[in-house]
Backbone as CSV, one residue per row, in Angstrom:
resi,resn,N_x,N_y,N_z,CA_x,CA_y,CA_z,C_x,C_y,C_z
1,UNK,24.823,-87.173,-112.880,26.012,-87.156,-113.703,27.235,-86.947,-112.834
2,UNK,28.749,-87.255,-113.384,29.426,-87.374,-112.554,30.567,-86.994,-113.721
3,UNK,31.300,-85.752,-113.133,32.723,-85.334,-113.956,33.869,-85.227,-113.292
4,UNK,34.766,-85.881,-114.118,35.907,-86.370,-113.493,37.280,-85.364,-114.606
5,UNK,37.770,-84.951,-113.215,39.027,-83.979,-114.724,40.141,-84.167,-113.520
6,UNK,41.286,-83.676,-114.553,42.870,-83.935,-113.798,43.608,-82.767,-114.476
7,UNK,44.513,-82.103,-113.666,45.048,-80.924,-114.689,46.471,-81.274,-113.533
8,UNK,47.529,-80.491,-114.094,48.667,-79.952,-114.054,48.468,-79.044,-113.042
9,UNK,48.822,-79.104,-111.752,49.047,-77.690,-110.538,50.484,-77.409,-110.029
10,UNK,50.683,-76.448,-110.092,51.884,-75.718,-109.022,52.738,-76.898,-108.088
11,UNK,53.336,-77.600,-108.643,53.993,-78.525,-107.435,53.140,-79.604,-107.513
12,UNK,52.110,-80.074,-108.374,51.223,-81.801,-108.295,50.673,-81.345,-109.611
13,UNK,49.396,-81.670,-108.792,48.309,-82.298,-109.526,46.909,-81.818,-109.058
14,UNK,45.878,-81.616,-109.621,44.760,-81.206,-109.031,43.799,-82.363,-109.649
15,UNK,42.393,-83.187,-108.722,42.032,-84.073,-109.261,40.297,-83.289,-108.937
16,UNK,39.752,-83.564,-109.743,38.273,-82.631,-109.634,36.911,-83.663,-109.916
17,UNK,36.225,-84.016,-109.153,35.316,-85.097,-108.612,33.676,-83.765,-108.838
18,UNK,33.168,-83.846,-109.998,31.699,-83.138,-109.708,30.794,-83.892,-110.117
19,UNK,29.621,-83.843,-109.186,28.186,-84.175,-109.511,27.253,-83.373,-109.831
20,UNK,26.247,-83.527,-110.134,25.211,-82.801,-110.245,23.620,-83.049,-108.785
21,UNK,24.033,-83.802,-108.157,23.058,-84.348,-107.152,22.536,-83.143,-106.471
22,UNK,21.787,-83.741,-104.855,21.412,-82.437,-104.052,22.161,-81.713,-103.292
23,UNK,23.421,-81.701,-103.746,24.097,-81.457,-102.896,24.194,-80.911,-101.284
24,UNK,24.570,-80.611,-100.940,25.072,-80.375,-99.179,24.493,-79.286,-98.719
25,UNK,23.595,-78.763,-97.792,23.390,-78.047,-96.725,24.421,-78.079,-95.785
26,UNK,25.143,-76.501,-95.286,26.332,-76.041,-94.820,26.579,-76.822,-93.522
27,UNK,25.555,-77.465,-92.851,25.732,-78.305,-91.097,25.906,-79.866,-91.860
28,UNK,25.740,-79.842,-92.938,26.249,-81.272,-93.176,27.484,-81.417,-94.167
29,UNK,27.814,-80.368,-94.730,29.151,-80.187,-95.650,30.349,-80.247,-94.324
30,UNK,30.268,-79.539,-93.370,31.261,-79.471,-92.452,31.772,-81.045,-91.625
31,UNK,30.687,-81.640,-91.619,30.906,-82.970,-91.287,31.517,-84.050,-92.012
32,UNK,31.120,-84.122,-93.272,31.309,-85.448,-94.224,32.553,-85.503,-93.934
33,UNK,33.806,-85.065,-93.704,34.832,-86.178,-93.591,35.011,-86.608,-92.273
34,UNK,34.308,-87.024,-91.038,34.100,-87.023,-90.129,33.785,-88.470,-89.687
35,UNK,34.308,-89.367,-89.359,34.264,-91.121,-89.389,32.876,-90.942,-88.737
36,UNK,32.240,-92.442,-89.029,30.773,-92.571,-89.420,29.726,-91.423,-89.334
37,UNK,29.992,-90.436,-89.658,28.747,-89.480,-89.758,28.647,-89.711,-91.184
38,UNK,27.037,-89.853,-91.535,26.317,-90.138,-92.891,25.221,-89.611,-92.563
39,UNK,24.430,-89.506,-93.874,22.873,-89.313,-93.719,22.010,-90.071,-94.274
40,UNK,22.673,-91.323,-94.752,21.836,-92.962,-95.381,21.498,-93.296,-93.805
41,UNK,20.217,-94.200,-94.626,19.939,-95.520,-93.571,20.783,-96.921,-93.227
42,UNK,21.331,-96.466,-94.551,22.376,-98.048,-94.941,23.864,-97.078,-94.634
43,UNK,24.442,-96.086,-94.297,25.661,-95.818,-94.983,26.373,-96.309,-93.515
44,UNK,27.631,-96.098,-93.894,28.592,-96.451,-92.611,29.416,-95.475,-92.232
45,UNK,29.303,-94.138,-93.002,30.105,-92.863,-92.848,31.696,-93.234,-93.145
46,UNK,32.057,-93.780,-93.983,33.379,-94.515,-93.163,34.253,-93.832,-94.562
47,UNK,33.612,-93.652,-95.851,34.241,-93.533,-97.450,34.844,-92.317,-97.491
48,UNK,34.568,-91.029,-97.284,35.061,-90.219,-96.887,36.168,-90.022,-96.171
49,UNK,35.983,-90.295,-94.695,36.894,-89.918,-93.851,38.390,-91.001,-94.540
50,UNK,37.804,-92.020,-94.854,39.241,-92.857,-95.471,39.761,-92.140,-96.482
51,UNK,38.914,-91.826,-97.651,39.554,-90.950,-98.658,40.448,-89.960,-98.507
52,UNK,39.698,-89.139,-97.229,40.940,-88.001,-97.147,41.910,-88.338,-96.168
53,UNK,41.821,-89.495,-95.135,43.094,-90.119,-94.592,44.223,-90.690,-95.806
54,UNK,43.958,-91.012,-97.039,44.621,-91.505,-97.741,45.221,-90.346,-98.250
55,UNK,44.444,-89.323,-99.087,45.051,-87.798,-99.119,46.030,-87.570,-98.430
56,UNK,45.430,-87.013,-97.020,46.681,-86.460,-95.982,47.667,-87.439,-96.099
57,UNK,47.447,-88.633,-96.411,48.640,-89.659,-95.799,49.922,-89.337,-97.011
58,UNK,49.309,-88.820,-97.800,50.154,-88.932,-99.366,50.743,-87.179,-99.381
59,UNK,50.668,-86.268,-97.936,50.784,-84.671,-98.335,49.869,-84.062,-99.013
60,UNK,48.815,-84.690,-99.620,47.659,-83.799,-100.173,46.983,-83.019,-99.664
61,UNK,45.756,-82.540,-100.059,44.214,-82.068,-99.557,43.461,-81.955,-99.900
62,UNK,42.208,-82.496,-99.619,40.687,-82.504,-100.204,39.798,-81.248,-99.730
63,UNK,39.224,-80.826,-100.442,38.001,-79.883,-100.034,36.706,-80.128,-100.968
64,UNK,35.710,-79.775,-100.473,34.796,-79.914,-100.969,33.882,-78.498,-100.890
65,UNK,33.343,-78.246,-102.466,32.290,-76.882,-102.253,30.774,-77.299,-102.902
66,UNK,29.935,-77.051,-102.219,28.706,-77.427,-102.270,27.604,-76.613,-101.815
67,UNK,26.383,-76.987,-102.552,25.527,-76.134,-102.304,23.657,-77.130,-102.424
68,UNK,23.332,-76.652,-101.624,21.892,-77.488,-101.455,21.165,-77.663,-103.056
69,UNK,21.007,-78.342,-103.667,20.069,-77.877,-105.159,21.381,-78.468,-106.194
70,UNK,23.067,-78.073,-106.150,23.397,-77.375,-107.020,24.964,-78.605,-107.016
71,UNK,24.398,-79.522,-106.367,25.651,-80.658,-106.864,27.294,-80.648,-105.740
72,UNK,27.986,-81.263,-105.967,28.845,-80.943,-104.929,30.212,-81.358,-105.798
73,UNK,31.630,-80.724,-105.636,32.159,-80.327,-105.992,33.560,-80.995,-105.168
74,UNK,34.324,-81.987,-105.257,35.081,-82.226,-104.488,36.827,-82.308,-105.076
75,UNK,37.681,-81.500,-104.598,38.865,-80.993,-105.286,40.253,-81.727,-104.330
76,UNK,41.079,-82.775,-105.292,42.034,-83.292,-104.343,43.143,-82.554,-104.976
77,UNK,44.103,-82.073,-104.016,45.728,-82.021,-104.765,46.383,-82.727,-103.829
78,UNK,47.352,-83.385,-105.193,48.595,-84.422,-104.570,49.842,-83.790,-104.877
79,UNK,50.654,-83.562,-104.077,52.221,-82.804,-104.540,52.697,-83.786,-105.432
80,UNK,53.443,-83.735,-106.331,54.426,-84.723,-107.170,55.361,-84.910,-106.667
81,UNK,55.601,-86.432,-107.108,56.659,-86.741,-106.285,57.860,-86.692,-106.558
82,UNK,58.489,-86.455,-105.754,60.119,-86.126,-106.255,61.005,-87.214,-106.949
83,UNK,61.495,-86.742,-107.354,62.334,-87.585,-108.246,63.450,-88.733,-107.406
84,UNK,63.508,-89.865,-107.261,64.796,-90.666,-106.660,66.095,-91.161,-106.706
């Protein structure tokens, strides 16, 4: 399963990305945004590290909290943008 929510934060926006999968063991949570590090046979490591290059590129930040068993949890904020 996959939940997707958006709320109102302090200066943006908070965007909230959860699964329910196996989530992450702590030597591989530290990596994932890390260009091609994956743990597929097929993956290219590449979805991640772009995602949060697009983040940073916009003043945001991504984090992610996770736990082996218990799904993984990934939290973007984007500042709002100022008015022109």
């Amino acid at each position: 399963r996959l939940m997707l929510a958006a709320k109102r934060a302090p200066g943006g926006l908070h965007c909230i990305v959860r699964d329910n999968g196996q989530g992450m063991p702590d030597d591989v949570r530290v990596h994932i945004f890390d260009p091609f590090f994956t743990t597929r046979d097929d993956g290219t490591g590449l979805g991640l590290a772009i995602v949060q290059r697009i983040v940073t590129d916009h003043d945001g930040t991504i984090v992610v909290a996770s736990e082996p068993e218990q799904g993984a949890t990934f939290t973007i904020w984007m500042p709002a943008q100022s008015p022109e």
